[in-house]
N, C-alpha and C positions, 0 to 999 in steps of 0.2 A: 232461908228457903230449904225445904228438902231433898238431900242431895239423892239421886236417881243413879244408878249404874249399871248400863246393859251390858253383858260379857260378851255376848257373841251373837250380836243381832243380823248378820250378814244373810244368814241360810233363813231367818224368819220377813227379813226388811231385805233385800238385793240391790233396792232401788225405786222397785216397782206401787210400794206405801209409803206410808208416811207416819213418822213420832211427831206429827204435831200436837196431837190430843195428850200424849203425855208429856210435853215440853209444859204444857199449862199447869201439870202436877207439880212439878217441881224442876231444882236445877240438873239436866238431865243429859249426861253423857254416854255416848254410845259405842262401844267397839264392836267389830266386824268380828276379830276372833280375838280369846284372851287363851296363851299358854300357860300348865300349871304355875309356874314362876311367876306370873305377872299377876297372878289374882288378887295377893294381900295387897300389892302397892294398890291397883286399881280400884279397892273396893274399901278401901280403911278407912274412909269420909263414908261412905254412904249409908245413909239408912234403910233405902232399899234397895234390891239388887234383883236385876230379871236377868233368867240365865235358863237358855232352853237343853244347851246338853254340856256344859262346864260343872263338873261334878263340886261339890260344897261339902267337905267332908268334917268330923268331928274340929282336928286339927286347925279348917282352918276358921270354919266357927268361931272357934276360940281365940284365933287371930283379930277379929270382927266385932272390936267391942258396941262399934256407932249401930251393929246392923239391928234392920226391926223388922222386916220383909223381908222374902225371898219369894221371888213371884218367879213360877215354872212357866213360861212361856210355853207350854205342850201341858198334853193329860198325865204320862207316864211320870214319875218326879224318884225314881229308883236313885239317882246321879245326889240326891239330896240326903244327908244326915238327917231323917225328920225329928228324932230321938233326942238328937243332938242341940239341934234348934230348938227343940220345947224345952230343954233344961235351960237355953240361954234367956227364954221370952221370948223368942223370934218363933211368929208366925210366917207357916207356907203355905202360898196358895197354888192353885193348878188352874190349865184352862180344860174342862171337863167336855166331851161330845162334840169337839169342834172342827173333826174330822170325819164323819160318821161317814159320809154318802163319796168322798173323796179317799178312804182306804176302801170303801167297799167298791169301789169301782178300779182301783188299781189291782186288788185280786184277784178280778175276772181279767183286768187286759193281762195279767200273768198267764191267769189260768187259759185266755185264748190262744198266746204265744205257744202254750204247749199243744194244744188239740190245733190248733191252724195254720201255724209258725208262718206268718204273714211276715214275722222281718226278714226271714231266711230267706222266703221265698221273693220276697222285693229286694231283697242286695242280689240275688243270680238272674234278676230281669233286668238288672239296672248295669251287672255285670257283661249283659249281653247274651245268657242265655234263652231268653225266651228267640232271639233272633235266630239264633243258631241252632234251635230245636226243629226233631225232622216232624213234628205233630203238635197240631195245634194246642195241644195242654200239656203240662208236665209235674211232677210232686216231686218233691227229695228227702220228703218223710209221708209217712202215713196221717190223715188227718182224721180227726175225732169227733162226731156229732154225740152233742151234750144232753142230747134229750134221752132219757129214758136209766142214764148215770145217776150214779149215789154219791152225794156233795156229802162230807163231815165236817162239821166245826166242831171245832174245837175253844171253846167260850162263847156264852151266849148273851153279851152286853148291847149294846146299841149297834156296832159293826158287826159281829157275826150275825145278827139279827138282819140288818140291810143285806148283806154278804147273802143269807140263806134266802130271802124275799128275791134278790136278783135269779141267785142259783132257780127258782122255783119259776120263775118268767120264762126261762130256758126251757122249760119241763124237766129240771131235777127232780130227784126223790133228795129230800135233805134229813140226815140224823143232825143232833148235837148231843153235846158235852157239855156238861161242867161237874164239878163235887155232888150238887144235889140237883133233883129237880125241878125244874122251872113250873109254877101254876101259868095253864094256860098257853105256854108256848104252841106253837104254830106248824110244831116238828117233834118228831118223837125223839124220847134222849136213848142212848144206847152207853153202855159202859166202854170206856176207853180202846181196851183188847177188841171187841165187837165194833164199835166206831172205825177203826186205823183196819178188820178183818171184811168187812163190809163194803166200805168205800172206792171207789174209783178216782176222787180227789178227796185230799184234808185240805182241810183249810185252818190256821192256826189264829185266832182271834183272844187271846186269853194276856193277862199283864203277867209278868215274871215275878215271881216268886222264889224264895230258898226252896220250896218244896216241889216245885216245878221245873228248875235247871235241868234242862239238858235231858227232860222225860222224852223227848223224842230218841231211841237210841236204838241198839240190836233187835233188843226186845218186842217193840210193839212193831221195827219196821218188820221186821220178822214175820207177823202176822200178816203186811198186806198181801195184796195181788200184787201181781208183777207187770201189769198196763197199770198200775195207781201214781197217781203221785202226789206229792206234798208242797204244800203255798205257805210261804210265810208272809204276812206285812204284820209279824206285831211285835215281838223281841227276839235278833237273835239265839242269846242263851237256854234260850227254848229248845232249841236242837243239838244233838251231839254232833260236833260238826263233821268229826274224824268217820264216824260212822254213817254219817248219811253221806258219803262220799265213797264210801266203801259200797256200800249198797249200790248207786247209780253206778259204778265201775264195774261192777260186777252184775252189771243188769238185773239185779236183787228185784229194782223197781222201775219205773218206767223213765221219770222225772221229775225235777226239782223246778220251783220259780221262788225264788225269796227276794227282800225289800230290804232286811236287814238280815247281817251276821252280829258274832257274839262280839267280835272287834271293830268297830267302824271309825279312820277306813283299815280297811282289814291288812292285816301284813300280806305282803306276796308270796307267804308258802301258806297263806288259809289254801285246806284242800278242796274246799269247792269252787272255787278259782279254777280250778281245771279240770272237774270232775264231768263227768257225761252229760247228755244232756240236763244239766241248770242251767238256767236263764237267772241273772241276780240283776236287779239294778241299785241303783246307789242312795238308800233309802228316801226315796221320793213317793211315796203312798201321800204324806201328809201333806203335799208341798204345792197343791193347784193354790191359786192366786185369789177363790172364793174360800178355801179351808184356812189361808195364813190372814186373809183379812179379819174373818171370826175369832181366829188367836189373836190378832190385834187389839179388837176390839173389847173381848173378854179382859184382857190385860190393863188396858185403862177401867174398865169398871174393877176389877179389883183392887187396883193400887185406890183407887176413888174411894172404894168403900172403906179401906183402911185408914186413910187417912182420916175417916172420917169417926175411925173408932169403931168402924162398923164390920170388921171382913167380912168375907164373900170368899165361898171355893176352899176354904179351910182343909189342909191335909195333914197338920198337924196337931 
């Protein structure tokens, strides 16, 4: 029987789904979380291996003679050697668009947090200010109506795409981004400098690349407005982080909400940890209970179709 080995199915499975659909694939074990150290011993039988953020590098590839599989349990598979894998015969698969409508809706609750700051304002009712206010209403920031604001994405795949359709239900004006572009898009594109000079919010929607590390930096925040601010749900290392913490410290810009940093979980001197108004949560854009079921699900049809000589989701 084929042996199965999830590295760190904890943050995909909590409790709330179930591996029974892949119990029927094969003999199939599951860990919650796997450390670098433990990877070879865990994974030296198996022929497949699902692994949503346990990096898989050349190294240990090469430790991995049984492997035949590597199934990314998420779209992103950066964590993966894929170069690597195609020298050894191991096929990798990904779970492709299976977050689309659940990141595009955790970058507007970002993006409300800054224009409404409903949490602020519900810990100092809940603190007892509203009781002890001499007037019926009260603010402890300035609040933001969205209509008539300039939305930027930044990527324009199936999430920036929902991202910019919500932005547009709001009465945004929406640019986007990417290298070329788009036939047919629904939104004008503007080059990078003009996108980040224009906008009132970015929104960051694009996969990491070498060539895209850390373009968020002096430079383009340089250009925004100083009410702007910037949303990330899609990779860390997309922002310089040193720098966009300078910038809110120094009221360069308005504000920060991000999903993820370049380190997760980040050390206690990342400087946006203390920086000005950001708001970060602890990457949960992908993580609603209908976006991890479709990762589930996606995951047995790949491993199914492999097994069957057939893959499905191919990324290398």
């Amino acid at each position: 029987m084929t042996k199965i080995v999830v590295t760190d199915g904890y943050t995909l499975n909590p409790g709330d789904l179930s591996w029974k659909q892949i119990e029927t694939l094969g003999e199939l074990t599951v860990y919650d979380r796997t450390k670098p150290d433990e990877l070879i011993d865990r994974c030296k039988d198996a022929a497949i291996v699902l692994t949503n953020k346990v990096p898989f590098n050349a190294a240990a590839i090469d430790q991995l003679p049984n492997l035949k599989l590597i199934g990314v349990t998420a779209t992103g598979y950066n964590i993966i050697d894929v170069q690597a894998a195609a020298q050894k015969g191991i096929v990798v698969s990904n779970v492709p668009a299976y977050g689309t409508d659940s990141v595009a809706q955790h970058s507007f609750a970002l993006l409300l947090e800054l224009t409404n700051q409903v949490g602020k304002h519900a810990a100092s009712v809940a603190a007892g200010g509203w009781v002890k206010s001499p007037d019926f209403s009260y603010q402890l920031s300035p609040l933001t109506e969205l209509a008539g604001k300039t939305m930027g994405i930044v990527g324009w795949g199936n999430i920036g795409q929902q991202t910019a359709r919500i932005a547009q239900a709001f009465g945004m004006k929406v640019l986007y981004y990417t290298p070329s572009k788009k036939e047919n898009a629904f939104a004008p594109w503007a080059s990078l400098p003009d996108l980040f000079a224009k906008s009132d919010f970015i929104s960051l929607h694009c996969p990491l690349k070498p060539e895209n590390t850390g373009f968020v930096n002096n430079e383009l925040i340089g250009v925004m407005k100083p009410s702007a601010c910037i949303i990330n749900t899609s990779r860390g290392p997309l922002i310089n982080e040193q720098h966009l913490a300078d910038a809110l410290n120094s009221n360069r810009i308005a504000g920060a909400a991000l999903d993820v940093l370049s380190t997760e979980p980040p050390p206690a001197d990342n400087p946006l940890l203390s920086a000005k108004n950001c708001i970060i949560t602890p990457h949960i854009a992908w993580i609603s209970k209908e976006a991890r079921q479709r990762v589930m699900e996606v995951t047995v049809e790949n491993v199914a179709a492999f097994l069957k000589g057939a893959p499905v989701n191919k990324v290398s």
